[in-house]
N, CA, C and O atoms as a Tinker XYZ file with bonds, in Angstrom:
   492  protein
     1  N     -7.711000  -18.275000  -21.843000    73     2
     2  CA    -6.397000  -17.836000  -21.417000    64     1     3
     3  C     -5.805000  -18.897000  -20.495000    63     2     4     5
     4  O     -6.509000  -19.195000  -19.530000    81     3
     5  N     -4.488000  -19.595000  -20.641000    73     3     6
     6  CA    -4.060000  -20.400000  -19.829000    64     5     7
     7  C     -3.888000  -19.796000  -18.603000    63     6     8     9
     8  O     -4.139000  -18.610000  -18.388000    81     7
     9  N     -3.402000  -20.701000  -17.671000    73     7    10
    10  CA    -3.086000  -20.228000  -16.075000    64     9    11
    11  C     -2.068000  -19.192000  -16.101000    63    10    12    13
    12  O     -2.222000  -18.017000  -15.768000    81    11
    13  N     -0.395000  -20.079000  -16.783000    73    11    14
    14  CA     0.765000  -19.390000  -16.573000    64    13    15
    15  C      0.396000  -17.444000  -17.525000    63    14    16    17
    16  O      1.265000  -16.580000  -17.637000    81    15
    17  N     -0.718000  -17.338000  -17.906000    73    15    18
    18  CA    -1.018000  -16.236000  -18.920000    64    17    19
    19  C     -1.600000  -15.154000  -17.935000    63    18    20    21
    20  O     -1.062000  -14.060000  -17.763000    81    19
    21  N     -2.653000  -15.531000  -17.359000    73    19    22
    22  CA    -3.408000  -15.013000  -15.817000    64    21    23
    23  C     -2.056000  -14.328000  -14.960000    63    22    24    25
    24  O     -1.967000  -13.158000  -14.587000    81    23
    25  N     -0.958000  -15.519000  -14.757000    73    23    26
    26  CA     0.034000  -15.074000  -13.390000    64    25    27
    27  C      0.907000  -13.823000  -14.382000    63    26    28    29
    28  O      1.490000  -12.849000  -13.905000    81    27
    29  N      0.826000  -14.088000  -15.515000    73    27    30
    30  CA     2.088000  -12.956000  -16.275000    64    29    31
    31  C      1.132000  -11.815000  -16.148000    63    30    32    33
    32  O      1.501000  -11.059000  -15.249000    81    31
    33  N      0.290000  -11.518000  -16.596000    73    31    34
    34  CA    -0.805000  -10.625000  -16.154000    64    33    35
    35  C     -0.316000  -10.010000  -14.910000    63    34    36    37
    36  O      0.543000   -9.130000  -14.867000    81    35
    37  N     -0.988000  -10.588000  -13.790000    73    35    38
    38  CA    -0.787000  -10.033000  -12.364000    64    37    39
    39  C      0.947000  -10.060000  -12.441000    63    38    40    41
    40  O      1.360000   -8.905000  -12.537000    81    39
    41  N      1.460000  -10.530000  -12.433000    73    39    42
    42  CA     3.010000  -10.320000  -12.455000    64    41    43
    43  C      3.164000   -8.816000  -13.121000    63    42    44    45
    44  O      3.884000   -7.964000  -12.600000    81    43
    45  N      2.428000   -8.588000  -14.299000    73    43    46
    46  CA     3.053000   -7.265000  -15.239000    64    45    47
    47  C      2.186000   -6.108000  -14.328000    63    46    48    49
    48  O      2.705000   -4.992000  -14.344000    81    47
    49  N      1.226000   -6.211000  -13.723000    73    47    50
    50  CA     0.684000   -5.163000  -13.223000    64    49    51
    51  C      1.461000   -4.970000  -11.947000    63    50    52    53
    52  O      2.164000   -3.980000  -11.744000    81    51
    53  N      1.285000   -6.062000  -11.013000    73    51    54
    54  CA     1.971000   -5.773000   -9.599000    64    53    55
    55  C      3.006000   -5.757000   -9.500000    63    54    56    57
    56  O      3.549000   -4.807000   -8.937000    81    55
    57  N      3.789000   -6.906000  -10.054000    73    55    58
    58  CA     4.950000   -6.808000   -9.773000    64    57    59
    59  C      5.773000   -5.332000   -9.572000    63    58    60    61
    60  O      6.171000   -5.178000   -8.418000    81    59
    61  N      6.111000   -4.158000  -10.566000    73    59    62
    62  CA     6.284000   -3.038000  -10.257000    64    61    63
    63  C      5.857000   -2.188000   -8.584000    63    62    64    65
    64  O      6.663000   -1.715000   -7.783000    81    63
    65  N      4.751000   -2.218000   -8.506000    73    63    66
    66  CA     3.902000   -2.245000   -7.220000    64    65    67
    67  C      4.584000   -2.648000   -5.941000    63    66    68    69
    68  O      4.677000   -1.958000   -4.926000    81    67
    69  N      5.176000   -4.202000   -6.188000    73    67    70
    70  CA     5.807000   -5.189000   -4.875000    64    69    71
    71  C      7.318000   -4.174000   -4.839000    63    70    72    73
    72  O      7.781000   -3.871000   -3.739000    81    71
    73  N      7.855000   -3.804000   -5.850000    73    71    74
    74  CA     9.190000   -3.625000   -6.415000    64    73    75
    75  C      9.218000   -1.994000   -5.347000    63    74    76    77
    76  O      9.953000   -1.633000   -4.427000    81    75
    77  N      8.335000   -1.509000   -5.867000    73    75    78
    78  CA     8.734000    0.242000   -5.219000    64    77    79
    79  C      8.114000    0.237000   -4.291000    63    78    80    81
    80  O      8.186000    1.409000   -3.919000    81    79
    81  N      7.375000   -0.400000   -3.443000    73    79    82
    82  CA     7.117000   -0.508000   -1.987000    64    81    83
    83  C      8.021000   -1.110000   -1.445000    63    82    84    85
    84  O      8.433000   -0.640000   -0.384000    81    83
    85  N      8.552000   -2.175000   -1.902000    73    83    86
    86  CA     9.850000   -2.904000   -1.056000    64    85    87
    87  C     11.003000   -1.874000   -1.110000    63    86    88    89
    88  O     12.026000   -2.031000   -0.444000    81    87
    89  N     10.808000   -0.849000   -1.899000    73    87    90
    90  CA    12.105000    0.076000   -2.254000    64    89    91
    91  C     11.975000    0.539000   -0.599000    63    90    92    93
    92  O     12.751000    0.374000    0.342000    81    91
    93  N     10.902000    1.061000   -0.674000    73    91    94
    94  CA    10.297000    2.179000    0.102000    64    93    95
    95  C     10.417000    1.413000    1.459000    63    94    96    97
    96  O     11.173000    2.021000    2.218000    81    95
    97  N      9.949000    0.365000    1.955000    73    95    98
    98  CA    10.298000   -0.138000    3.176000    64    97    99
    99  C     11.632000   -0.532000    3.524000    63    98   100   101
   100  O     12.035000   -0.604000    4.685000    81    99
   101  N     12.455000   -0.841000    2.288000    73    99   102
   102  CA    13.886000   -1.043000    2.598000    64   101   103
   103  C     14.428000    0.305000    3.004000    63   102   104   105
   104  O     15.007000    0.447000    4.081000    81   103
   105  N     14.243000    1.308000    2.143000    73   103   106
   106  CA    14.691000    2.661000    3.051000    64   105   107
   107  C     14.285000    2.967000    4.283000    63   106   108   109
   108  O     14.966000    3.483000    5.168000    81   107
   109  N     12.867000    2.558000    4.341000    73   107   110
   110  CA    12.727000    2.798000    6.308000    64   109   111
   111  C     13.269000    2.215000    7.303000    63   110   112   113
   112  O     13.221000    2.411000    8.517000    81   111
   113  N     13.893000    1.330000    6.525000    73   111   114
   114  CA    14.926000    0.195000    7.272000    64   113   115
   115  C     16.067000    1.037000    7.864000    63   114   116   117
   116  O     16.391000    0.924000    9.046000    81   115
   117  N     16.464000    1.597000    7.300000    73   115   118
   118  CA    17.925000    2.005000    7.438000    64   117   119
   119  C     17.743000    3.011000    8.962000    63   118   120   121
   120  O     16.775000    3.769000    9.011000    81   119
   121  N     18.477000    2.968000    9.859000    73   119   122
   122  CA    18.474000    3.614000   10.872000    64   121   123
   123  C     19.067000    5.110000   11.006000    63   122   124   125
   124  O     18.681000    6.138000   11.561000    81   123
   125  N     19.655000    4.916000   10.600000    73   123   126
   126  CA    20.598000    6.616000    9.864000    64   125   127
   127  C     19.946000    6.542000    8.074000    63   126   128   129
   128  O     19.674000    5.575000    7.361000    81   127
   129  N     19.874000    8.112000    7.818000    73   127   130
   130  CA    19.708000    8.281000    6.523000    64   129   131
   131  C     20.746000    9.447000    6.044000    63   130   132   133
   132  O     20.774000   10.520000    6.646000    81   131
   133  N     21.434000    9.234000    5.143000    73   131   134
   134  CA    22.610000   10.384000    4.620000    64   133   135
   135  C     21.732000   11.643000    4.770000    63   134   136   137
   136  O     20.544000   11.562000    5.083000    81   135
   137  N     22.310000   12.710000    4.555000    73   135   138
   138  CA    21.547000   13.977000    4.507000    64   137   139
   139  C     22.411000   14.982000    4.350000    63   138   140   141
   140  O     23.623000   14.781000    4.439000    81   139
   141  N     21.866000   16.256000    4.083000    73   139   142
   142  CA    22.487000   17.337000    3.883000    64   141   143
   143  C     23.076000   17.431000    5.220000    63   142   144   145
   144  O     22.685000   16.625000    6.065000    81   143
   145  N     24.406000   18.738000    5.688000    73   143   146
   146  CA    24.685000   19.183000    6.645000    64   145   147
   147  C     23.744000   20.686000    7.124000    63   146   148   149
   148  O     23.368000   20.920000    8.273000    81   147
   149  N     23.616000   21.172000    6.461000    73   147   150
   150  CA    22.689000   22.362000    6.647000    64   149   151
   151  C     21.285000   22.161000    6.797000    63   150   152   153
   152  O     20.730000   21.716000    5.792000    81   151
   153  N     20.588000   22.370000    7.765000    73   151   154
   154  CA    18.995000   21.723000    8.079000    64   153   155
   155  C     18.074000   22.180000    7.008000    63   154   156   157
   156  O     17.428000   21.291000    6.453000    81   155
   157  N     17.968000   22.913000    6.774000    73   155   158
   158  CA    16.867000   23.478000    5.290000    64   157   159
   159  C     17.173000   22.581000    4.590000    63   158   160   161
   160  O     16.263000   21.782000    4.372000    81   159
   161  N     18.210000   22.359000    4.088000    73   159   162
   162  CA    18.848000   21.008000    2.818000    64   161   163
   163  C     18.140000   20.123000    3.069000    63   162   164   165
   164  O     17.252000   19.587000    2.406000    81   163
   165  N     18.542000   19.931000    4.111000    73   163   166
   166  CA    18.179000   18.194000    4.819000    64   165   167
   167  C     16.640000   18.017000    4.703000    63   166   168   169
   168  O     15.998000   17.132000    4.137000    81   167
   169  N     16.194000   19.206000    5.458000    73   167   170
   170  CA    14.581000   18.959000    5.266000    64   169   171
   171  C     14.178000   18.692000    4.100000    63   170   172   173
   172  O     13.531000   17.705000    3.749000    81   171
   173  N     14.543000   19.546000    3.480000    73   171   174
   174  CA    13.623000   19.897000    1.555000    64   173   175
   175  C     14.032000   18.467000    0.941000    63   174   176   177
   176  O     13.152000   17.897000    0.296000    81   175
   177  N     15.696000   17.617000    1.123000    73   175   178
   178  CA    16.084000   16.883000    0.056000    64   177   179
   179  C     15.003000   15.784000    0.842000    63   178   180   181
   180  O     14.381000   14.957000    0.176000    81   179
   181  N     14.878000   15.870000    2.157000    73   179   182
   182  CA    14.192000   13.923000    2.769000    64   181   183
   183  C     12.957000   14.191000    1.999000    63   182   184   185
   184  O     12.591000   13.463000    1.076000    81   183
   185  N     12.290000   15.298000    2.411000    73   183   186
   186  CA    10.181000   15.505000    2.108000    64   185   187
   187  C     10.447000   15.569000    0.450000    63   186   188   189
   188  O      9.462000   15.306000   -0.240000    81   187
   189  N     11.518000   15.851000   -0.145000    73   187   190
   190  CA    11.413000   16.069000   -1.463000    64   189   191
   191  C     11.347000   14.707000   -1.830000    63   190   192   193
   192  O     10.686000   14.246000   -2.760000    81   191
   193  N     12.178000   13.999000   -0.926000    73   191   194
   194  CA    12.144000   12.207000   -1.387000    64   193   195
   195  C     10.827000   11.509000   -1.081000    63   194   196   197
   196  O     10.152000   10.934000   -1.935000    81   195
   197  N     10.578000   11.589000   -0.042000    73   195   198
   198  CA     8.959000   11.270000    0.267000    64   197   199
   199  C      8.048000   11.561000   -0.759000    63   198   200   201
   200  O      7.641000   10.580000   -1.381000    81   199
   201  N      7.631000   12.653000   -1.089000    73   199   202
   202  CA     6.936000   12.891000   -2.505000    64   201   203
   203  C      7.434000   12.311000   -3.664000    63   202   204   205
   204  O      6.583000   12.199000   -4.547000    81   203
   205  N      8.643000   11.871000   -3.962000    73   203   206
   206  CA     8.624000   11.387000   -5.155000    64   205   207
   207  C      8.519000   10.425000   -5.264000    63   206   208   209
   208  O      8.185000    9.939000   -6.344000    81   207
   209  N      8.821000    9.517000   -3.907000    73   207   210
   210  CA     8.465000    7.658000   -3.773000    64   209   211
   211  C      7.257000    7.889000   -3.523000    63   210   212   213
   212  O      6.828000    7.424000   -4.579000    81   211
   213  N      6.316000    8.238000   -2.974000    73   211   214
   214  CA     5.047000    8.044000   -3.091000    64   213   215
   215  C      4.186000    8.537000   -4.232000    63   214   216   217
   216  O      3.125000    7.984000   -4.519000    81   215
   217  N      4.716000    9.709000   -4.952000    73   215   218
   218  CA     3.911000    9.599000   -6.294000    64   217   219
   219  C      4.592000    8.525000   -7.026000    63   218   220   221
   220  O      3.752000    8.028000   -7.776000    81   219
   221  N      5.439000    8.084000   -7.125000    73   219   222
   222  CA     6.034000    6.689000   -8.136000    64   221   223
   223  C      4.974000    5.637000   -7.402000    63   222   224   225
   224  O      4.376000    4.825000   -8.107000    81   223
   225  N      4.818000    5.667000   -6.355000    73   223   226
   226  CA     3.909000    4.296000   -5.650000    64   225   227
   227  C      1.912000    4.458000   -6.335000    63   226   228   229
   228  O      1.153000    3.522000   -6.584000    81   227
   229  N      1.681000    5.672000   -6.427000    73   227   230
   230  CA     0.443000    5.626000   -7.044000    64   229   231
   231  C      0.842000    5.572000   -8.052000    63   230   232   233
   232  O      0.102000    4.728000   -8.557000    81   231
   233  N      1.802000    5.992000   -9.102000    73   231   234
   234  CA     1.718000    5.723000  -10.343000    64   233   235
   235  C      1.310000    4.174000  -10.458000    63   234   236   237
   236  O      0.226000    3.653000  -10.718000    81   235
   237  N      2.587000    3.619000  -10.168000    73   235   238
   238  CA     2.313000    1.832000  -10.097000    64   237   239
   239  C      1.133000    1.572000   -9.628000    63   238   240   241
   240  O      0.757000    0.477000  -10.045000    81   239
   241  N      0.159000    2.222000   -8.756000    73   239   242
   242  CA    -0.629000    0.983000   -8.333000    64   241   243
   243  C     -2.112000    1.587000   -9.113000    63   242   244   245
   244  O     -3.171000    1.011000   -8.863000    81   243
   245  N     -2.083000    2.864000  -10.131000    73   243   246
   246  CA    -3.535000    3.112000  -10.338000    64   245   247
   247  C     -3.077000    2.845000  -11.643000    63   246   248   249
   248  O     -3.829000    3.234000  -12.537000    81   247
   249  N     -1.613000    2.053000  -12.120000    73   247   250
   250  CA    -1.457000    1.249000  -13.625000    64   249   251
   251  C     -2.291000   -0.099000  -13.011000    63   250   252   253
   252  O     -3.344000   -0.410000  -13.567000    81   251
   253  N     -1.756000   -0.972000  -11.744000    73   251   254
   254  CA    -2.352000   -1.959000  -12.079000    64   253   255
   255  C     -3.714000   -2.310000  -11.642000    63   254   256   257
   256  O     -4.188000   -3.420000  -11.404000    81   255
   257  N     -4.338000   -0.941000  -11.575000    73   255   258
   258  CA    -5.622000   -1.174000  -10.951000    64   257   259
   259  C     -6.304000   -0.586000  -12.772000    63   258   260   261
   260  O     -6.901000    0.476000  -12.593000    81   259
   261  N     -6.323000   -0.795000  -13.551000    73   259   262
   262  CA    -6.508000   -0.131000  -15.215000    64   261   263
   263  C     -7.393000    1.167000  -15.450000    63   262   264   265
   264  O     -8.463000    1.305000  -16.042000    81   263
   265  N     -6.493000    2.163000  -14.714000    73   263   266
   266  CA    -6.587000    3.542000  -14.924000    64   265   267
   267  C     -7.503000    4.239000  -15.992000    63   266   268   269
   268  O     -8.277000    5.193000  -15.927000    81   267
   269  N     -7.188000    3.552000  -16.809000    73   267   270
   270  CA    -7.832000    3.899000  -18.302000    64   269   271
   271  C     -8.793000    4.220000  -18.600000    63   270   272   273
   272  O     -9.289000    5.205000  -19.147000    81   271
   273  N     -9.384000    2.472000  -17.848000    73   271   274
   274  CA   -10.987000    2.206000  -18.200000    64   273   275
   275  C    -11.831000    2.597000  -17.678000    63   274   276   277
   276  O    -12.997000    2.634000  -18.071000    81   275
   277  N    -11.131000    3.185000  -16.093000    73   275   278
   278  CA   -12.358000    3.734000  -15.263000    64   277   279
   279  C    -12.099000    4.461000  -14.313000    63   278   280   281
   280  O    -11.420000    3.938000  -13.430000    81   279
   281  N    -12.532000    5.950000  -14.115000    73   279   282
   282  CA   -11.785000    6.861000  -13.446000    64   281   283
   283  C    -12.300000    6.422000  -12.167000    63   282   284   285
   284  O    -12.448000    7.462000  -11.526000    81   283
   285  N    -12.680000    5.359000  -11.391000    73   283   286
   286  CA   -13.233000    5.492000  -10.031000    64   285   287
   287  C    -11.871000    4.604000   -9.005000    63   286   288   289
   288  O    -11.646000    4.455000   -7.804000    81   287
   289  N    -11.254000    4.205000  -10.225000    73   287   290
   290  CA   -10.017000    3.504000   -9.625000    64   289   291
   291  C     -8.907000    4.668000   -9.206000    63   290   292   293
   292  O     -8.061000    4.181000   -8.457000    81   291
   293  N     -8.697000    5.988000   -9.470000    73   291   294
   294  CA    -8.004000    6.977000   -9.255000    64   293   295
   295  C     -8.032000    7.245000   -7.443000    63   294   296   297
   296  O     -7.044000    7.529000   -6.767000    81   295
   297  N     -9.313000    7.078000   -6.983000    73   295   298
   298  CA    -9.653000    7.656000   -5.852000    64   297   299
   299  C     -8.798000    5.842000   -4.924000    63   298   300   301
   300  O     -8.154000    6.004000   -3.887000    81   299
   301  N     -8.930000    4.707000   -5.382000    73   299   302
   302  CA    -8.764000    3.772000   -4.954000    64   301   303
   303  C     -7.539000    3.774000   -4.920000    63   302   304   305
   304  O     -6.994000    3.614000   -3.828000    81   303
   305  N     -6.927000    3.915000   -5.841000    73   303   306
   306  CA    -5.059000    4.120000   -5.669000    64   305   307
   307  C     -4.576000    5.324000   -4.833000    63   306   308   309
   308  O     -3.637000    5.384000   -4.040000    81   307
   309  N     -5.329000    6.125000   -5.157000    73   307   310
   310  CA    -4.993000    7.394000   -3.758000    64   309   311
   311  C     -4.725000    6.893000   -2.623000    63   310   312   313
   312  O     -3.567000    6.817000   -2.214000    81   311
   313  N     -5.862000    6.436000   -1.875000    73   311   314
   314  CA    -6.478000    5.647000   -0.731000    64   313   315
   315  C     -5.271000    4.534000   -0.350000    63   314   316   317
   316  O     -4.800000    4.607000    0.785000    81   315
   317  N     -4.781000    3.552000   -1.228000    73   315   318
   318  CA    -3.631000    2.897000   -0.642000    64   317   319
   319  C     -2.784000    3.524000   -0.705000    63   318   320   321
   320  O     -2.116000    3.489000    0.329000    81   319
   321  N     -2.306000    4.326000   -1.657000    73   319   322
   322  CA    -0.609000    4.658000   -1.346000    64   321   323
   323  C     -0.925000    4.950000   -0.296000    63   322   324   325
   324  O     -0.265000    4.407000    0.591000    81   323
   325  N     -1.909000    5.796000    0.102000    73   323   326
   326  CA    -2.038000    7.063000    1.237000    64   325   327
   327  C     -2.039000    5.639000    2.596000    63   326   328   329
   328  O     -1.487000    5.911000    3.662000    81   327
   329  N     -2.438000    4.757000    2.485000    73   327   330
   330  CA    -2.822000    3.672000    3.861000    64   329   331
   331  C     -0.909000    3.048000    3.770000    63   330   332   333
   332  O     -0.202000    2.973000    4.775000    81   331
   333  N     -0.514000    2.747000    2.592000    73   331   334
   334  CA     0.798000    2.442000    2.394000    64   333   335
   335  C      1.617000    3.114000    3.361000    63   334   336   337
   336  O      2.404000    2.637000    4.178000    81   335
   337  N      1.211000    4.622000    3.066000    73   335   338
   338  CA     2.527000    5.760000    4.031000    64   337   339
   339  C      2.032000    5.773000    5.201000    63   338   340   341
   340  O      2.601000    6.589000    5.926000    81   339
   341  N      0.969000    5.045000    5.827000    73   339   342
   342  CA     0.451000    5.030000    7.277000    64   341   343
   343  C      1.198000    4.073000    7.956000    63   342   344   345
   344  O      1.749000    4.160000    9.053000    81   343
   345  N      1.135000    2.892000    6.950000    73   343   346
   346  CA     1.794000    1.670000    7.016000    64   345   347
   347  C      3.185000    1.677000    7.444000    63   346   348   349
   348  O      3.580000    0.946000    8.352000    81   347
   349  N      3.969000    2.522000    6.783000    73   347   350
   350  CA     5.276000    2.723000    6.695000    64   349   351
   351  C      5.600000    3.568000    7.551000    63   350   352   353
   352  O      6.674000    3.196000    8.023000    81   351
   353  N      5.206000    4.691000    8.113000    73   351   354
   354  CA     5.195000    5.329000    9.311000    64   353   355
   355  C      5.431000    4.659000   10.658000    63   354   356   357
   356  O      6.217000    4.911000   11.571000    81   355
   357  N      4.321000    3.546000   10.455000    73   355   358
   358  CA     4.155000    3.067000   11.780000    64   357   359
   359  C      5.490000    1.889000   11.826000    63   358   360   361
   360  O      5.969000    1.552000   12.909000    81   359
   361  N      6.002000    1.327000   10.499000    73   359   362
   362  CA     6.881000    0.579000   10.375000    64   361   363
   363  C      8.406000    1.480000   11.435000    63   362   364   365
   364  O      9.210000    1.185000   12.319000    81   363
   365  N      8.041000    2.613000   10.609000    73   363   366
   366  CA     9.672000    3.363000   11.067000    64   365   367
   367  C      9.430000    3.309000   12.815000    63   366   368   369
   368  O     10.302000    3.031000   13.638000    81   367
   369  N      8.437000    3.551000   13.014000    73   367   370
   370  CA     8.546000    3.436000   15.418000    64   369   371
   371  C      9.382000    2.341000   15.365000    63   370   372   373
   372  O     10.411000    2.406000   16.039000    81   371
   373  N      9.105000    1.060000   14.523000    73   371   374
   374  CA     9.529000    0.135000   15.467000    64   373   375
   375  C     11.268000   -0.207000   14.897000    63   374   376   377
   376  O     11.650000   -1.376000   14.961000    81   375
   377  N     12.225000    0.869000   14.364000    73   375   378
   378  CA    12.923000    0.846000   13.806000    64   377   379
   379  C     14.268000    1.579000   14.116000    63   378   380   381
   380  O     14.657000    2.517000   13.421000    81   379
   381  N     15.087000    1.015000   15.401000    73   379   382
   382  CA    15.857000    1.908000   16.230000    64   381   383
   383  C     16.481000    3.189000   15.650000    63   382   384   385
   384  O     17.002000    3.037000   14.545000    81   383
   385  N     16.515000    4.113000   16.050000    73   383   386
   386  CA    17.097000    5.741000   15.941000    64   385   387
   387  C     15.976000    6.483000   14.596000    63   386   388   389
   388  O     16.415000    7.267000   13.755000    81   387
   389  N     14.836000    6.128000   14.639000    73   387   390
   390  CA    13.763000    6.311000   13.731000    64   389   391
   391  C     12.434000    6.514000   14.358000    63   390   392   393
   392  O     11.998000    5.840000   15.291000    81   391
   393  N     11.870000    7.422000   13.815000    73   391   394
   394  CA    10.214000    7.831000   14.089000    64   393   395
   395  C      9.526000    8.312000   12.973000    63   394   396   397
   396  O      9.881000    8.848000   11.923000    81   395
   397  N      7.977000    7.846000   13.672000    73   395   398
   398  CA     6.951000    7.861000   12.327000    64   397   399
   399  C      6.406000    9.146000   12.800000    63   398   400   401
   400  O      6.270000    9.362000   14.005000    81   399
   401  N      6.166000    9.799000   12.114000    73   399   402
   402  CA     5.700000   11.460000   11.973000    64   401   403
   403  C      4.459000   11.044000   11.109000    63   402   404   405
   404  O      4.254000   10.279000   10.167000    81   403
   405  N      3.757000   11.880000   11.850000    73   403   406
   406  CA     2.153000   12.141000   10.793000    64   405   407
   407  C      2.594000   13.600000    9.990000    63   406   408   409
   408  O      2.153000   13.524000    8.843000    81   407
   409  N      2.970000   14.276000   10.104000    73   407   410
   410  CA     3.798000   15.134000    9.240000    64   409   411
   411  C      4.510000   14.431000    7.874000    63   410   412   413
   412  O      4.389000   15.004000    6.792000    81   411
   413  N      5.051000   13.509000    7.951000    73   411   414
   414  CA     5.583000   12.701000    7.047000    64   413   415
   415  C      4.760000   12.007000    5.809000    63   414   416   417
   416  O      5.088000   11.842000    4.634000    81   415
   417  N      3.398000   11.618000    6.625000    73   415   418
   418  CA     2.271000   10.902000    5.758000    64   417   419
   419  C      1.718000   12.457000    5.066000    63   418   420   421
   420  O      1.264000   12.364000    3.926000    81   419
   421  N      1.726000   13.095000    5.354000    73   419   422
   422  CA     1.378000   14.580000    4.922000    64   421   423
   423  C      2.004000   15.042000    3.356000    63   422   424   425
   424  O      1.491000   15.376000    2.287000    81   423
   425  N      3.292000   14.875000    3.829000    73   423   426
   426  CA     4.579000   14.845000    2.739000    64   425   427
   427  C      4.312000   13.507000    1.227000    63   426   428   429
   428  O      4.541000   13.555000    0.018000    81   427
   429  N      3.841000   12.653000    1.980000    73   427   430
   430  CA     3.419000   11.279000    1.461000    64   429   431
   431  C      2.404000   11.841000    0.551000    63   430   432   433
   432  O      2.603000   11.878000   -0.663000    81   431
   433  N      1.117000   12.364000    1.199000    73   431   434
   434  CA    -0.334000   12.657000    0.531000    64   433   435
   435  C     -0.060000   13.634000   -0.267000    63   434   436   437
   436  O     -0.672000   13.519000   -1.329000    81   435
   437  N      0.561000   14.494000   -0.211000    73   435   438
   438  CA     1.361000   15.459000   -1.154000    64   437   439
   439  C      1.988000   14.999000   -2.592000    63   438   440   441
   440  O      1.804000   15.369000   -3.751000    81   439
   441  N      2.816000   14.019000   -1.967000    73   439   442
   442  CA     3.416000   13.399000   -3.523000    64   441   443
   443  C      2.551000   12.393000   -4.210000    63   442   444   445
   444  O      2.614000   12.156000   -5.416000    81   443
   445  N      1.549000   11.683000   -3.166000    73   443   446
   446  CA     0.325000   10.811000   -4.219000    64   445   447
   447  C     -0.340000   11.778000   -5.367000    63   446   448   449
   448  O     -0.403000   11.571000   -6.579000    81   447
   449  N     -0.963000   13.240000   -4.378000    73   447   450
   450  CA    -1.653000   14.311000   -5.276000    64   449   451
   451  C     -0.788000   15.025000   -5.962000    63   450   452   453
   452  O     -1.456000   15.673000   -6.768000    81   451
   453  N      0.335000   15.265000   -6.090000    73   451   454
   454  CA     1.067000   15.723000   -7.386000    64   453   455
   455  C      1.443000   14.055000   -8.694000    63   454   456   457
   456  O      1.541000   14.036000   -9.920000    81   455
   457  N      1.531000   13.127000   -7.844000    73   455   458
   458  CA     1.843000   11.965000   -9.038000    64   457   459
   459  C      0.209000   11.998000   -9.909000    63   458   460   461
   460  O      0.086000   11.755000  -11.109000    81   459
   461  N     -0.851000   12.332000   -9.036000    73   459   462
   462  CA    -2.219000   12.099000  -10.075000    64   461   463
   463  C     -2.398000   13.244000  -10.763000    63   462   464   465
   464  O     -2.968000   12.944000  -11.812000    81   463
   465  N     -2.167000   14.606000  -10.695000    73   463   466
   466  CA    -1.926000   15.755000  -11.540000    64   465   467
   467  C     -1.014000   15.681000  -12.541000    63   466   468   469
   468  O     -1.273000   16.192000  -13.630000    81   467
   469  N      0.032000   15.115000  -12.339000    73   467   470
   470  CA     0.972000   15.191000  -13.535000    64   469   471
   471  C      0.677000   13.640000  -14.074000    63   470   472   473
   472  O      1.747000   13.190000  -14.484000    81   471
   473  N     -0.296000   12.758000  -14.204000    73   471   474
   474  CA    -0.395000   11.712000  -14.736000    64   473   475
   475  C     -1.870000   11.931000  -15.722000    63   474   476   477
   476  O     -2.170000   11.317000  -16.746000    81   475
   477  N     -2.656000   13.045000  -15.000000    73   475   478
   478  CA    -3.751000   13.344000  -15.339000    64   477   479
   479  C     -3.471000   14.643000  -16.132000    63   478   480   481
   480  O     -4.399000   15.421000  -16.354000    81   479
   481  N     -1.961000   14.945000  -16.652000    73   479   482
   482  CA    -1.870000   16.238000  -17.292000    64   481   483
   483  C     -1.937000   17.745000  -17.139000    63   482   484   485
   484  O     -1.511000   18.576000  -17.941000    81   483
   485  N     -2.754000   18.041000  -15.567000    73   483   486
   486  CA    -2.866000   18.753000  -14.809000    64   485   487
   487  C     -1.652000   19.232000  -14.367000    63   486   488   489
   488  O     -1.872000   20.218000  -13.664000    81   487
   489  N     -0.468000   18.995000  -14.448000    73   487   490
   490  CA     0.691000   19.827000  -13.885000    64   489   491
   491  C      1.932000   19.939000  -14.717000    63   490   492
   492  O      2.891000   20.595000  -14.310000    81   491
C-alpha cells in the first residue's frame, strides 16, 4: 500500500471524528447559546442537544476504531467520547458567561449509551 493510501485511510476514518468534535468545541465557544424562552424548553432542547452530539461523536469514533471486527473496541469508543465530554466541560469554565456542569457529562454519557443501542439495534 503506498503512503498517500495509508493517509486516505486515516483521513476516511478520522477525519469525520476531527469534523464533529470541532463542531462540538466550536459550540462551547459561543458564550450565549439561543434557547427557548420557557425553562422546561430550554432545558429539554440544550440536554436534548448534548445527547445527540455525543451519540454522533461515538458513532464516528467506534467507525474509526473498526467496530465490526471486534466488539472490544465498543467499550473503547465509549470511554473517549465519555473523556471527550470531560474535556469539553472543562473547556466551557474557561469560556466567559459559561460553566462546565458534571450534570452535563451525564447528559453526554446518556447520548454515547443511546448512540451504541441504536447502532447495536437495541433501540
Amino acid at each position: 500500500m503506498a503512503v498517500w493510501e495509508k493517509y486516505k485511510v486515516i483521513l476516511y476514518r478520522w477525519g469525520p471524528v476531527a469534523v464533529w468534535a470541532g463542531i462540538i468545541y466550536w459550540l462551547s465557544s459561543w458564550t450565549t447559546l439561543p434557547g427557548a424562552k420557557v425553562f422546561v424548553w430550554d432545558f429539554a432542547l440544550k440536554k436534548s442537544a448534548h445527547m445527540v452530539m455525543y451519540a454522533g461523536l461515538f458513532y464516528w469514533i467506534q467507525r474509526a476504531l473498526h467496530w465490526r471486527t471486534d466488539n472490544r473496541y465498543w467499550s473503547v469508543a465509549g470511554l473517549l467520547t465519555v473523556l471527550y465530554a470531560v474535556s469539553d466541560e472543562y473547556h466551557q469554565t474557561l469560556v466567559p458567561g459559561r460553566t462546565g456542569l458534571p450534570m452535563d457529562v451525564g447528559f453526554d454519557s446518556l447520548g454515547t449509551y443511546l448512540g451504541y443501542l441504536k447502532i447495536r439495534n437495541l433501540l
